[in-house]
C-alpha positions in Angstrom: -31.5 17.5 -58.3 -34.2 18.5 -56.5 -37.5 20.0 -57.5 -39.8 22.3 -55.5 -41.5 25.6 -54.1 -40.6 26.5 -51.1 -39.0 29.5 -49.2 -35.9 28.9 -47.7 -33.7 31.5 -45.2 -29.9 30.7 -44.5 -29.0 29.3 -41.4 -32.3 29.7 -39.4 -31.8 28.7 -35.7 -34.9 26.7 -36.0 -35.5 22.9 -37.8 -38.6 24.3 -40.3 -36.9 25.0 -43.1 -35.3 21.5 -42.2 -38.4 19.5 -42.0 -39.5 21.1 -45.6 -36.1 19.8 -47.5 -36.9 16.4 -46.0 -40.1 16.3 -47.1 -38.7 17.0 -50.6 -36.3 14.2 -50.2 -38.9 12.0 -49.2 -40.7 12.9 -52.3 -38.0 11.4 -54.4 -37.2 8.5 -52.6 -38.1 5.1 -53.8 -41.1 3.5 -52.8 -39.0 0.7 -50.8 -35.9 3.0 -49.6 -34.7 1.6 -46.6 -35.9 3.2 -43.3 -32.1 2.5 -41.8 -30.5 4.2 -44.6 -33.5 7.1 -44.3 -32.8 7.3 -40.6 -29.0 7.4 -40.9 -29.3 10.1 -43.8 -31.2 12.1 -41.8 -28.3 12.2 -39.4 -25.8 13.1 -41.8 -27.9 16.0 -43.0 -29.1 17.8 -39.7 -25.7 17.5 -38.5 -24.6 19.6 -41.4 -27.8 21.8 -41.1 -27.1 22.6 -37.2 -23.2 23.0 -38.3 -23.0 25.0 -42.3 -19.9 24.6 -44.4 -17.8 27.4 -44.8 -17.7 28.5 -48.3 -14.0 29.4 -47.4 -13.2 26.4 -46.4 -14.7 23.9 -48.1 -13.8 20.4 -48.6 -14.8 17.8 -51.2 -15.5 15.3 -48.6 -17.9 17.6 -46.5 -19.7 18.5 -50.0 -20.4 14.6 -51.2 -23.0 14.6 -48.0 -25.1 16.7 -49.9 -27.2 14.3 -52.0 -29.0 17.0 -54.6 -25.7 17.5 -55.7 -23.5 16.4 -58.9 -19.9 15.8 -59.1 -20.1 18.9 -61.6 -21.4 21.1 -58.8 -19.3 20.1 -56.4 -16.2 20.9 -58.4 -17.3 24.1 -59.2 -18.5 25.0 -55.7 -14.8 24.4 -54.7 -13.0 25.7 -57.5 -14.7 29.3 -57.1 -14.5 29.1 -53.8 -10.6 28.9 -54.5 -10.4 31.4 -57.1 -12.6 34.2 -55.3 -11.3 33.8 -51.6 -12.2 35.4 -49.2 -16.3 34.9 -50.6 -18.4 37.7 -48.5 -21.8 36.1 -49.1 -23.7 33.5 -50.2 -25.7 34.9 -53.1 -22.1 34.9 -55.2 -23.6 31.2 -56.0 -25.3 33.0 -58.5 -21.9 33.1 -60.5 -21.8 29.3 -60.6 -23.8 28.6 -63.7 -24.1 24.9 -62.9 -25.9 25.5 -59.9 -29.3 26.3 -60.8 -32.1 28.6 -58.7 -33.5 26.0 -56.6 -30.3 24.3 -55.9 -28.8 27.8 -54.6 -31.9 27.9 -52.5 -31.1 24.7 -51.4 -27.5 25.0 -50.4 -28.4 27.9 -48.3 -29.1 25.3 -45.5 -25.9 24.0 -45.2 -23.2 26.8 -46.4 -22.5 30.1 -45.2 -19.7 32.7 -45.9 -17.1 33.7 -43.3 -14.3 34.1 -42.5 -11.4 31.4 -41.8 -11.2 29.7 -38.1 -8.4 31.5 -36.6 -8.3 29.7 -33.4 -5.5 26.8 -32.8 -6.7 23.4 -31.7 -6.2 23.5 -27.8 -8.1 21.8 -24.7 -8.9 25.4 -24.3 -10.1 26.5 -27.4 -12.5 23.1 -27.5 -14.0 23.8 -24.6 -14.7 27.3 -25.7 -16.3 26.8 -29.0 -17.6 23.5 -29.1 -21.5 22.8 -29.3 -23.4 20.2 -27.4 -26.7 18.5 -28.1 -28.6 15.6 -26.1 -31.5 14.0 -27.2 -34.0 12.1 -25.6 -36.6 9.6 -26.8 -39.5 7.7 -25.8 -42.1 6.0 -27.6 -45.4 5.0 -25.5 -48.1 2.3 -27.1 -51.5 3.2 -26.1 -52.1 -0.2 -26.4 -50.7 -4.0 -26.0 -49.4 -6.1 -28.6 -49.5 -10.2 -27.8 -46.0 -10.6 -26.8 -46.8 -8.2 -23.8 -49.9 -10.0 -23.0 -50.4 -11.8 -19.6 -50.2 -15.9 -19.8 -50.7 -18.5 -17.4 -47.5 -20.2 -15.9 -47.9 -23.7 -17.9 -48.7 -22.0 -21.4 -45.1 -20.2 -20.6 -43.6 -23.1 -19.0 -44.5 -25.0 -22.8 -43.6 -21.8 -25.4 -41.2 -19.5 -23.5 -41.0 -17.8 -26.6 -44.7 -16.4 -26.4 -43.7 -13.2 -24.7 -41.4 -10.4 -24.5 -39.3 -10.1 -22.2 -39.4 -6.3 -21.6 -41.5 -3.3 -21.2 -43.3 -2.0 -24.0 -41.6 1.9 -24.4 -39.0 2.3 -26.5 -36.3 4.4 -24.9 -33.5 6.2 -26.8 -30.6 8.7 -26.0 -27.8 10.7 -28.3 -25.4 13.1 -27.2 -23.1 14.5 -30.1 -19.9 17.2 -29.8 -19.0 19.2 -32.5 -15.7 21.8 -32.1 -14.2 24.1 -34.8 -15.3 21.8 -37.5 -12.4 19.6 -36.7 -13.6 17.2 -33.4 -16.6 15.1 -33.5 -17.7 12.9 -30.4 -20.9 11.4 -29.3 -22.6 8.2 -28.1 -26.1 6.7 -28.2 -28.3 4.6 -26.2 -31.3 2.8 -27.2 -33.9 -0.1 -26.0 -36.6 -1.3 -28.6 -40.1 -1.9 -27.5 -39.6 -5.6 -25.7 -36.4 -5.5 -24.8 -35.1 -5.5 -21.0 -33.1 -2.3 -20.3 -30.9 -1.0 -22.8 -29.7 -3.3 -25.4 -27.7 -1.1 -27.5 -25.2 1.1 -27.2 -22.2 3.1 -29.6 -19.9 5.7 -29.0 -17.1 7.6 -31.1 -14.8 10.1 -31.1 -13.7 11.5 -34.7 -10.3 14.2 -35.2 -10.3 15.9 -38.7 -7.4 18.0 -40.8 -4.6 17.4 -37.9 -0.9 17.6 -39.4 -0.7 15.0 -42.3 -4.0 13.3 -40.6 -7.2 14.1 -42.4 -9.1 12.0 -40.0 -8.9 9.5 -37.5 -11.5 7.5 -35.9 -11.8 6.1 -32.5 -15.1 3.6 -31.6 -18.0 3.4 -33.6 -17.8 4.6 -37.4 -18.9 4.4 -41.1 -16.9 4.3 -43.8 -17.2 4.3 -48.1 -14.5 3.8 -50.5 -14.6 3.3 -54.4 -18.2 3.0 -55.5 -19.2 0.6 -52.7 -18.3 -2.5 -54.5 -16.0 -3.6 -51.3 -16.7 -1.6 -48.5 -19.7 1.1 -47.6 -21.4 1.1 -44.7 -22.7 4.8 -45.5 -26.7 5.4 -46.1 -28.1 5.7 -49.4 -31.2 7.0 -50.9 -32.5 5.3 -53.9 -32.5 5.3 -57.9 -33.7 8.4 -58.0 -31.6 9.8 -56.3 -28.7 7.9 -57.8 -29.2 10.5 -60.9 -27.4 12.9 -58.7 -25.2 10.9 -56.3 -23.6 7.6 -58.6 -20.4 9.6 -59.5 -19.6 10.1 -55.8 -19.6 6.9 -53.3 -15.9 7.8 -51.6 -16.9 9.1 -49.0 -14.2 8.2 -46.9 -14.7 7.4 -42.7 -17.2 9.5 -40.7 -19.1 8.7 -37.7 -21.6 6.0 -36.5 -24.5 8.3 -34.5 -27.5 6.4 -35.3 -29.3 3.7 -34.1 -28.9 1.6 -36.5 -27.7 -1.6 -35.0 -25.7 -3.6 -38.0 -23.9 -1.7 -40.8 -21.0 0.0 -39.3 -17.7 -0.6 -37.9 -16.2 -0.4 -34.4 -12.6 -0.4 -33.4 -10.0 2.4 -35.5 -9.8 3.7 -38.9 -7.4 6.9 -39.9 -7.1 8.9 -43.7 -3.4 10.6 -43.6 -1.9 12.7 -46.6 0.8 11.2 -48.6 1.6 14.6 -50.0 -0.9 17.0 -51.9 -2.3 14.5 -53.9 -2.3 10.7 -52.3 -4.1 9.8 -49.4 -4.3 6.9 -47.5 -6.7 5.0 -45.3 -6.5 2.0 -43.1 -8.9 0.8 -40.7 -9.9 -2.5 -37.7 -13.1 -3.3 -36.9 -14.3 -5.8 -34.6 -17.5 -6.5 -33.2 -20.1 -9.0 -31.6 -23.7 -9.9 -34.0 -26.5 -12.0 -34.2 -26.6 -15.5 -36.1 -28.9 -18.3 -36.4 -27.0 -21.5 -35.6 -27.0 -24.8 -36.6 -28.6 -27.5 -34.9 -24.9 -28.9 -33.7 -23.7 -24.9 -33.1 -20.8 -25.3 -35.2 -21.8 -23.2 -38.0 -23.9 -19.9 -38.7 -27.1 -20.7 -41.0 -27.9 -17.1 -41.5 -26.5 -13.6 -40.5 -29.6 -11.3 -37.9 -29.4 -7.4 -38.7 -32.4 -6.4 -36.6 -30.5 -6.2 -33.1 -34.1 -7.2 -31.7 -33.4 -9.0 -28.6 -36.8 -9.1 -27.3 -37.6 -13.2 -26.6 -35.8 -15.8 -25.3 -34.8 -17.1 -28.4 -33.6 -14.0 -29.7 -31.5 -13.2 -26.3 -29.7 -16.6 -27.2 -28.3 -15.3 -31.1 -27.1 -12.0 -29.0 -23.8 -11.5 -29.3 -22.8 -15.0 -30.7 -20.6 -14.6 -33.5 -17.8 -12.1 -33.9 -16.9 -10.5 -37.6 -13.5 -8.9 -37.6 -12.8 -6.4 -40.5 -10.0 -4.7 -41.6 -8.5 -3.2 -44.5 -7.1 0.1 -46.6 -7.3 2.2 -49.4 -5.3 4.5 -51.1 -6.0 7.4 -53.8 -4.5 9.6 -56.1 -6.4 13.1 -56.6 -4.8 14.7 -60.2 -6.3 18.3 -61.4 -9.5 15.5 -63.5 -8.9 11.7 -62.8 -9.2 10.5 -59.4 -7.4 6.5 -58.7 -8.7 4.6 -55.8 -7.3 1.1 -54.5 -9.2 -0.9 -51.9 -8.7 -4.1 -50.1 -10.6 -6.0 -47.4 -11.1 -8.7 -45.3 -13.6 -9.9 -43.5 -13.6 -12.7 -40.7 -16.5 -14.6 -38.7 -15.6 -16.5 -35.4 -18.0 -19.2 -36.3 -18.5 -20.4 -40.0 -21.3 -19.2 -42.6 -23.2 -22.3 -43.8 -26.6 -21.6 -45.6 -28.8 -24.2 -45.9 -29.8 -24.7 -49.8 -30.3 -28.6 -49.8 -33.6 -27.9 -51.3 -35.5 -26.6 -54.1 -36.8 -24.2 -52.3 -33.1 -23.2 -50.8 -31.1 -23.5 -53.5 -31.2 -20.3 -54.7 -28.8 -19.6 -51.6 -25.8 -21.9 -52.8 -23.8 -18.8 -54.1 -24.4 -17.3 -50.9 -21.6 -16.2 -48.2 -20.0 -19.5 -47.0 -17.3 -19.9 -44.7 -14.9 -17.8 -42.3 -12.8 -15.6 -44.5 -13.7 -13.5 -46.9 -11.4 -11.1 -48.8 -12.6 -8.6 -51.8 -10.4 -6.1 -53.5 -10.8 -3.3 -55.9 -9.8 0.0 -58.4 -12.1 2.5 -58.6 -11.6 5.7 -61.0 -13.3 9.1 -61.5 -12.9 11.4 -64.3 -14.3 14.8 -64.3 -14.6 17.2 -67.3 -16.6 20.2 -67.8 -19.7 18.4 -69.7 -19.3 15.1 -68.0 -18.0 12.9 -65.9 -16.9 9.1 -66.1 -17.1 7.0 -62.6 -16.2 3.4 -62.4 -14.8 0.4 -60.1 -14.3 -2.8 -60.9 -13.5 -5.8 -57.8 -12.7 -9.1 -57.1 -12.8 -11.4 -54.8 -10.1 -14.4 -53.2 -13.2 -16.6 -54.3 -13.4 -15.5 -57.9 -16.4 -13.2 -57.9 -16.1 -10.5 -59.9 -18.2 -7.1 -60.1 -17.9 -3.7 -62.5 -19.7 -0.4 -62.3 -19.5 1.7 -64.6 -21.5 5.3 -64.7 -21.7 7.9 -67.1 -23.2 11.6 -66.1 -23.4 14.3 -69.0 -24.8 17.8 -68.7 -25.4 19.5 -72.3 -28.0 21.9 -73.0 -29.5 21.4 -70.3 -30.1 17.9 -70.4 -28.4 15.8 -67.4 -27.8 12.0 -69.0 -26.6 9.3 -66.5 -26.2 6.3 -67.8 -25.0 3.0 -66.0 -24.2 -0.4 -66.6 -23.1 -3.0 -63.7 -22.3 -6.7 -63.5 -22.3 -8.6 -60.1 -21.6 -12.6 -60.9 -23.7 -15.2 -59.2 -20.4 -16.0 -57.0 -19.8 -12.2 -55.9 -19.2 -12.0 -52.5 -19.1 -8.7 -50.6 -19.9 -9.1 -47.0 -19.5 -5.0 -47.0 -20.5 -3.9 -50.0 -23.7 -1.8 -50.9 -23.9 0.2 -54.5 -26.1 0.6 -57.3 -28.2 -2.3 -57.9 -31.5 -4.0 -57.4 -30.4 -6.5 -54.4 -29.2 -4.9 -51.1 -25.6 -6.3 -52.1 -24.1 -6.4 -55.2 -24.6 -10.0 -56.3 -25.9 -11.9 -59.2 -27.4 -8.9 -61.1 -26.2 -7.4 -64.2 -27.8 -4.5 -66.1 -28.3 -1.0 -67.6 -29.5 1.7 -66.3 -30.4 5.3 -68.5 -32.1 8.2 -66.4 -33.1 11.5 -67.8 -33.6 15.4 -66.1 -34.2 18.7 -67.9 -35.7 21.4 -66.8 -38.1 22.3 -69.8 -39.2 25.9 -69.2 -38.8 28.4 -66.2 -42.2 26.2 -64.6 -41.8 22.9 -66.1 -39.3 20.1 -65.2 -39.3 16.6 -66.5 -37.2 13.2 -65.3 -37.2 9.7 -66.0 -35.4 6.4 -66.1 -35.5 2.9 -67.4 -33.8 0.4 -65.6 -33.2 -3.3 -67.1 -31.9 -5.9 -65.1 -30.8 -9.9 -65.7 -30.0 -12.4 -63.0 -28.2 -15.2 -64.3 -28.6 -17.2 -60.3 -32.1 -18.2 -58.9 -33.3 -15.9 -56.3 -35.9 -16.3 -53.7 -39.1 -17.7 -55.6 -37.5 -17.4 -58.8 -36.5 -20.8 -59.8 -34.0 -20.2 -63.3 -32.2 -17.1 -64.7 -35.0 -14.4 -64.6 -34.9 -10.6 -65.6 -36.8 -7.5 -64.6 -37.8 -4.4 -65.8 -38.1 -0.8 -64.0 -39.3 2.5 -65.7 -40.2 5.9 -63.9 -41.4 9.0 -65.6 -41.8 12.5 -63.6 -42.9 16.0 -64.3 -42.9 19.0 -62.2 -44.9 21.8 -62.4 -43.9 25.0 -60.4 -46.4 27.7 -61.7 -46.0 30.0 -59.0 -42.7 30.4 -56.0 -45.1 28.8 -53.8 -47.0 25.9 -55.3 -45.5 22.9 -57.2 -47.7 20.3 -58.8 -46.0 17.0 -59.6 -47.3 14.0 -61.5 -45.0 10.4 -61.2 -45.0 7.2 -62.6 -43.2 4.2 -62.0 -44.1 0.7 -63.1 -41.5 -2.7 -61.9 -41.8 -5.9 -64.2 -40.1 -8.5 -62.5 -40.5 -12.4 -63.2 -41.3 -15.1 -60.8 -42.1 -19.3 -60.4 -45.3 -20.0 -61.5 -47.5 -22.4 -59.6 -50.4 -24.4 -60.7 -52.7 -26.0 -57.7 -49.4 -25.7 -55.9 -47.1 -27.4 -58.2 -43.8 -25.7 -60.3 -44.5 -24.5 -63.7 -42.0 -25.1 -66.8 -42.1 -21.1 -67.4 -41.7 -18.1 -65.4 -45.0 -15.2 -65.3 -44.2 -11.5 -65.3 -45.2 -9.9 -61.9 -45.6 -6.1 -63.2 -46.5 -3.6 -60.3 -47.8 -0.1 -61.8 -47.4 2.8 -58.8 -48.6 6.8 -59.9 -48.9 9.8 -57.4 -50.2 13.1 -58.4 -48.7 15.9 -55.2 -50.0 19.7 -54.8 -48.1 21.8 -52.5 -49.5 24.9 -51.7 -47.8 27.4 -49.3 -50.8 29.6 -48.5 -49.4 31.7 -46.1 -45.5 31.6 -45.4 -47.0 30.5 -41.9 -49.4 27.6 -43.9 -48.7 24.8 -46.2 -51.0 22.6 -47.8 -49.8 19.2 -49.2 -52.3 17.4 -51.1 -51.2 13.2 -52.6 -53.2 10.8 -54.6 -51.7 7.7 -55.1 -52.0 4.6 -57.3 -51.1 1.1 -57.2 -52.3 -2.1 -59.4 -50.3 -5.0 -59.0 -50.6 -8.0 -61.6 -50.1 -11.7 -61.9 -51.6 -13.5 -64.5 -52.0 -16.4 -62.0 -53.3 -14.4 -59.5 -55.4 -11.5 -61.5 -55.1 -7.6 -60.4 -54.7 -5.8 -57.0 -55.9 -2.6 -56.8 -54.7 0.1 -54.3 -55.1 3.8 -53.5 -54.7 6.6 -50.9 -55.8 10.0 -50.2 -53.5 11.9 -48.2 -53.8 15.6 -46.8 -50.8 17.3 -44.6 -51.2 20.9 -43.4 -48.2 22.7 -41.7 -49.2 25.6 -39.4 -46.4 27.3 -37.5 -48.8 30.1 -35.2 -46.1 31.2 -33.7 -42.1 31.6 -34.0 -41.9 29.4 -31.2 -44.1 26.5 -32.6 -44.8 24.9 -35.6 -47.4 21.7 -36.2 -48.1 19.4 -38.9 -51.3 17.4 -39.3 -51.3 14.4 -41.7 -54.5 12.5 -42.6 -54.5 9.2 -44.9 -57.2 7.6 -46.3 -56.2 4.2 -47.7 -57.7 1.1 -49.8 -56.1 -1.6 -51.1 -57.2 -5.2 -52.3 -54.5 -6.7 -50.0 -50.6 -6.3 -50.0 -49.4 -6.6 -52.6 -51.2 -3.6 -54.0 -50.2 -1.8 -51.0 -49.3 2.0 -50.8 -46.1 4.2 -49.3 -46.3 7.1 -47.4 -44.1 9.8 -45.8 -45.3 11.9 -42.7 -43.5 14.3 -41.2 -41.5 12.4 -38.0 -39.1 13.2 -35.2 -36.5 14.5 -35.7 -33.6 12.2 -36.7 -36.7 9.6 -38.4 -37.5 9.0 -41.3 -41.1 8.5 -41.3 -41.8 6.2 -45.0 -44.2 3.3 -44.2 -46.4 0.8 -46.2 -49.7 0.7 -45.8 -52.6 -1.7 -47.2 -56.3 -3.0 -46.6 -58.8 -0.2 -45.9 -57.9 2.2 -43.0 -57.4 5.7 -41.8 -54.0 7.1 -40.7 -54.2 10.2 -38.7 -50.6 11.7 -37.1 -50.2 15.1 -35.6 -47.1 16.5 -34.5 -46.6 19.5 -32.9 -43.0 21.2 -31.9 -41.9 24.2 -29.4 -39.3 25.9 -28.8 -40.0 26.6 -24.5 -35.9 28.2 -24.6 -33.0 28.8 -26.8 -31.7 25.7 -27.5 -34.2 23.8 -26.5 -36.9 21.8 -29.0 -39.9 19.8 -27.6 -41.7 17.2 -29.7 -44.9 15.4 -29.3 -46.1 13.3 -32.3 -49.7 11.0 -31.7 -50.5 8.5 -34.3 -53.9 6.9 -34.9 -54.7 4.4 -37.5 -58.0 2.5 -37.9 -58.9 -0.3 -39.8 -62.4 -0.8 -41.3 -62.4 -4.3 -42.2 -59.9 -6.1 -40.1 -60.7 -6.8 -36.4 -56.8 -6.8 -35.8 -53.5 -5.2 -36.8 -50.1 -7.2 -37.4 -49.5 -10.8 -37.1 -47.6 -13.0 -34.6 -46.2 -11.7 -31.3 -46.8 -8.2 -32.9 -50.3 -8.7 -33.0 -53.1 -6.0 -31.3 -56.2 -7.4 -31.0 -58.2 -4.3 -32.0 -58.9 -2.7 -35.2 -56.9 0.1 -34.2 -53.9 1.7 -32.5 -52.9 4.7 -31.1 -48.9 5.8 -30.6 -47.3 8.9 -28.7 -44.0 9.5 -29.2 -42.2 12.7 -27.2 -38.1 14.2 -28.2 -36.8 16.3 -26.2 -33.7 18.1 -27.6 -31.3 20.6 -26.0 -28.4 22.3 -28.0 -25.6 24.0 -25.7 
C-alpha cells in the first residue's frame, strides 16, 4: 500500500496528479530498482491513467496493473462491483472496508463509474471512438563525451573502437491506439546517443474480450504467467513493493510499448476461454539479440541486453544470434483456488558457452549452457477473506528446480506477508524474473517476513527482514555465502497535506576477502546501512515542497567505512492550469561509490528518473510542462550537475572532460 498526503481529483485531463503518484512510487522503490522495469511500469500506469477502468466492467487482469493493491482488494473491488451493478459513482468505494482512505484516493486515477460500452466492435465504431497519442523525444548534450571526440586518421586507423559512430542526440518516437477498451496498437522508434539513425524499432497490435478470445497478440508483447518462475517478461518494482504485489504475477499477455530493447517477445501469443472457468494461452516468439562470441564464432560466451550499437565492435554482436520461444499455459479459476500450468522452451541459433575455466569464472559453471532450454511449472492461488496462499513450484529438462511460496494475512489491521523460495545452483530460466535477490531466480534460497499497519489515523509503520543463502559461488564470492536485508519505515501524516517519513534499510552481504591481493580462507561481511528522513509539504494546492536527507555508510572490515549523504530540495509550482514546473536541487557527498546515494527527480514523461550519485557534486534539474492546446503537452527538462573535486565525469568512451555537464531534454506529446 501506499502512504502519503496529497490531493487527488478523478480523471483530470492533465498528468499532475500523475507525476504526484509516481513520485510516491518512487518513494518506495528500492534503492537499486531497475530503471527498465521503472521505465516500463511507468507505461503500464499512464496508459491506465489516460484510459480509467470501468467500475462496471472490471476485470481481474486490468486490476493486477495496479501495484498498491492486494489480492484482497482486488477481489473485493470486483465482487461489489458484481453485486451492486450498475455502480453510479466512485465514492461507493467507501463500502469496501478493505480499501482504506488513501487507497480510495488512489484508485481515483484509474477507475471511474459508467455506464456499459454499448457500441459493437466495427471498422466504424473504431474509428469513431478510438484515441491517438504520438510522442516525440529528443535528448541534446550540451557537451561532448570522448567517444564523439575528433581523432586523427592513424589513432582511428589503430583503435576503430575509440569512437562512436553516430551523433550525439538521442531520438525517440511512440505512437499508441487505444479503442473501446478492447483494441490496442502502437509502435516505437528509438536511437541512443551514438548510434547511426535509428537502431530500434517495435510494433504491436493487441484484440481483447472477442468471442471465446480474451486476447490475442500480434508483434511485439509481454507476457507473465504463474509467479514468474518460467516466464515474465512484465516490469516489476521491488521488495517493497512485493508486500502488496507477490500474490499476483499472472498477468497474462499485454503489450511491448517501451523502449526497452531485451525483455519481451515478438511474433504471436493468444488467451481463449475454455468455458467460464479455464483459460488457455499459447504463444511464438522469435527474435534477433546481441552475444559476445567466441574466438572461433561457434558459440555465444555471454548474452548483451543493452541494445547499444554505438562502436564498431558493438555493430558486429547486432543481431547475431536468434532465441526462439514458445510455449503455453493453462488455468482453472474456481469461486477461491486458482490452478496454473506452464511450459516453455527456449532456443538459441548459436550455443551458450560461459567461460568459467578460472577461479575467477567459476562461479559461472551453473550458468545457461547450450541451445535448448525447456522449464515447466504449477502455480496455485488461494484466496480467503483474511488471507491468501500463493505458490509455484518449476522444473526444468536439466534438473533445476525452483519453489515460491507466499503467504499474505490481513487481521486487525496488521498485513503479514511472509515468503520462502528456493532456486538451486542448476536452475535455469532463460525467462524467468520473480521474487529474489538475483535478477533470475537462480542459486538463492530464503525467507522473507514483511510487516504494515497503520498505527493511528496519522501514524503508519512497515518493515521487513529478508534472509538469504546461496549454496553456488557468485561473482566475488568464492564458497556458499549468505546475506542479510532489513528495512524499517514509519510514516507520519499529521495533517491532509504534509507527510513526514523516516526509513531505514541496512544489506549484510558476504564477500572474498583479500590480503595484499591474495584469497583469504574466510569470507568478511560487507554491511551497507542507507536512512532517509522526507517532508512533503503542499503549501498551497498550487505549491509543494519536498524536503530528503539521506544516509549511507558502507563497511568492510578490510576496507574501513564509506560515508555518504545528500540534501535534496524539490518544489512543484503549477502558476497556471496550463503549466506546472518542478525544480529539484541535490547537494551530495560521498567518500567514493560504494557509499554512494539514490535519487528520484521528477522526469519525462514515460521515465523513470532514479539515479546513483557519489563523490561531492551538485545536481540541479528543472522541468517545466505546458499545455499550448487540448491535447497537446510540451516538456522541457535541463539538467546540471557539478562536481567539486573531480576534474571529469564518467570513465571510458563516456568520459567528459569537465567537471560538469549540462542536458536538455524536450517531449512533445499530442493526444487525438
Amino acid at each position: 500500500m501506499l502512504t502519503a498526503a496529497v490531493t487527488l481529483s478523478a480523471q483530470t485531463e492533465h498528468r499532475d496528479d500523475f507525476d504526484t503518484f509516481v513520485e510516491l512510487l518512487a518513494d518506495l522503490a528500492d534503492d537499486e530498482a531497475e530503471e527498465e522495469w521503472g521505465s516500463e511500469l511507468m507505461e503500464d500506469l499512464y496508459e491506465l491513467y489516460c484510459h480509467p477502468l470501468n467500475l462496471n466492467d472490471l476485470h481481474e487482469e486490468q486490476l493486477t496493473e495496479l501495484p498498491f493493491l492486494t489480492s484482497l482488494q482486488i477481489g473485493d473491488l470486483i465482487d461489489y462491483a458484481d453485486r451492486h451493478q450498475p455502480v453510479v459513482s466512485t465514492g461507493e468505494l467507501m463500502s469496501i472496508t478493505s480499501l482504506d482512505y488513501t487507497t480510495r484516493r488512489l484508485l481515483q486515477l484509474f477507475l471511474y463509474a459508467g455506464p456499459l460500452p454499448q457500441k459493437k466492435l466495427t471498422l466504424k465504431n473504431l474509428l469513431a471512438h478510438s484515441d491517438h497519442e504520438l510522442t516525440l523525444r529528443s535528448d541534446i548534450p550540451l557537451y561532448t563525451r570522448m567517444g564523439f571526440a575528433d581523432y586523427p586518421a592513424s589513432v582511428l586507423s589503430a583503435n576503430p573502437n575509440k569512437v562512436y559512430l553516430g551523433s550525439q542526440p538521442y531520438l525517440s518516437a511512440r505512437y499508441t491506439l487505444e479503442a473501446m477498451g478492447r483494441v490496442e496498437a502502437g509502435f516505437q522508434l528509438e536511437k541512443d546517443a551514438g548510434e547511426s539513425g535509428v537502431d530500434y524499432w517495435a510494433a504491436y497490435a493487441l484484440l481483447r474480450r472477442t468471442g471465446p478470445v480474451d486476447v490475442l497478440a500480434v508483434g511485439d508483447y509481454r507476457i507473465s504467467f504463474g509467479m514468474g518462475l518460467v516466464v515474465n517478461t512484465a516490469s516489476g518494482f521491488g521488495k517493497t513493493m512485493m508486500l502488496s504485489s507477490i500474490g499476483r504475477m499472472d498477468r497474462g499477455i499485454r503489450r511491448h510499448s517501451g523502449m526497452a530493447e531485451s525483455g519481451y517477445m515478438s511474433g504471436v501469443a493468444s488467451t481463449v476461454r475454455l468455458g467460464s472457468r479455464m483459460r488457455f494461452s499459447a504463444f511464438f516468439s522469435q527474435r534477433n539479440t546481441d552475444g559476445t562470441l567466441t574466438e572461433d564464432g561457434s558459440a555465444i560466451t555471454s548474452v548483451r541486453t543493452d541494445g547499444m550499437h554505438r562502436t564498431q565492435s558493438e555493430q558486429r554482436r547486432k543481431g547475431n544470434l536468434r532465441k526462439t520461444d514458445f510455449g503455453g499455459n493453462i488455468s482453472w479459476q474456481g469461486e477461491h483456488l486458482r490452478l496454473s500450468a506452464t511450459a516453455v522452451h527456449t532456443r538459441y541459433s548459436l550455443p551458450l558457452q560461459p567461460r568459467h575455466d578460472t577461479a575467477a569464472s567459476l562461479y559461472r559453471l551453473y550458468n545457461a549452457s547450450g541451445s535448448d532450454f525447456t522449464a515447466f511449472s504449477l502455480a496455485y492461488r488461494y484466496i480467503a477473506r483474511q488471507f491468501t496462499l500463493s505458490g509455484e513450484t518449476a522444473s526444468t529438462a536439466q534438473g533445476g528446480v525452483g519453489s515460491l511460496l507466499a503467504l499474505q494475512s490481513e487481521l486487525s489491521g496488521h498485513q503479514l506477508t511472509l515468503i520462502g523460495r528456493y532456486y538451486s545452483a542448476d536452475f535455469v530460466s532463460i525467462n524467468g524474473k520473480t521474487f529474489g535477490n538475483n535478477s533470475h531466480p537462480q542459486n538463492e534460497s530464503g525467507i522473507y517476513v514483511g510487516w504494515q499497519r497503520q498505527l493511528s489515523r496519522v501514524l503508519r509503520a512497515e518493515a521487513y527482514a529478508d534472509y538469504m543463502y546461496f549454496p553456488w559461488l557468485k561473482y566475488q564470492v568464492s564458497k556458499p555465502s549468505n546475506a542479510l536485508e532489513l528495512m524499517a519505515q514509519l510514516s507520519y501524516t499529521p495533517t491532509a497535506r504534509q507527510l513526514v517519513s523516516l526509513r531505514y534499510r541496512t544489506k549484510s552481504q558476504q564477500r572474498d576477502w583479500k590480503v595484499d591481493g591474495t584469497l583469504h580462507d574466510e569470507l568478511i561481511l560487507h554491511t551497507t546501512h542507507t536512512a532517509r528522513l522526507m517532508h512533503v509539504w503542499d503549501v498551497l494546492p498550487q505549491l509543494r515542497l519536498k524536503s530528503m536527507l539521506n544516509g549511507s555508510l558502507s563497511h568492510r572490515p578490510d576496507k574501513g567505512n564509506s560515508i555518504g549523504w545528500s540534501l535534496s530540495e524539490n518544489v512543484s509550482w503549477k502558476p497556471f492550469a496550463w503549466m506546472q514546473t518542478s525544480l529539484a536541487v541535490t547537494y551530495f557527498h560521498t567518500d567514493d561509490y560504494s557509499s554512494r546515494i539514490y535519487l528520484y527527480e521528477p522526469s519525462l514523461l514515460y521515465t523513470f528518473g532514479m539515479s546513483a550519485v557519489y563523490d561531492q557534486g551538485l545536481r540541479a534539474a528543472l522541468l517545466a510542462t505546458i499545455h499550448p492546446w487540448k491535447g497537446v503537452d510540451i516538456t522541457a527538462k535541463i539538467g546540471h550537475t557539478h562536481m567539486f573535486q573531480n576534474p571529469t565525469i564518467g570513465t571510458g568512451l563516456d568520459l567528459i572532460p569537465s567537471s560538469h555537464r549540462e542536458d536538455l531534454q524536450l517531449q512533445l506529446r499530442w493526444s487525438f
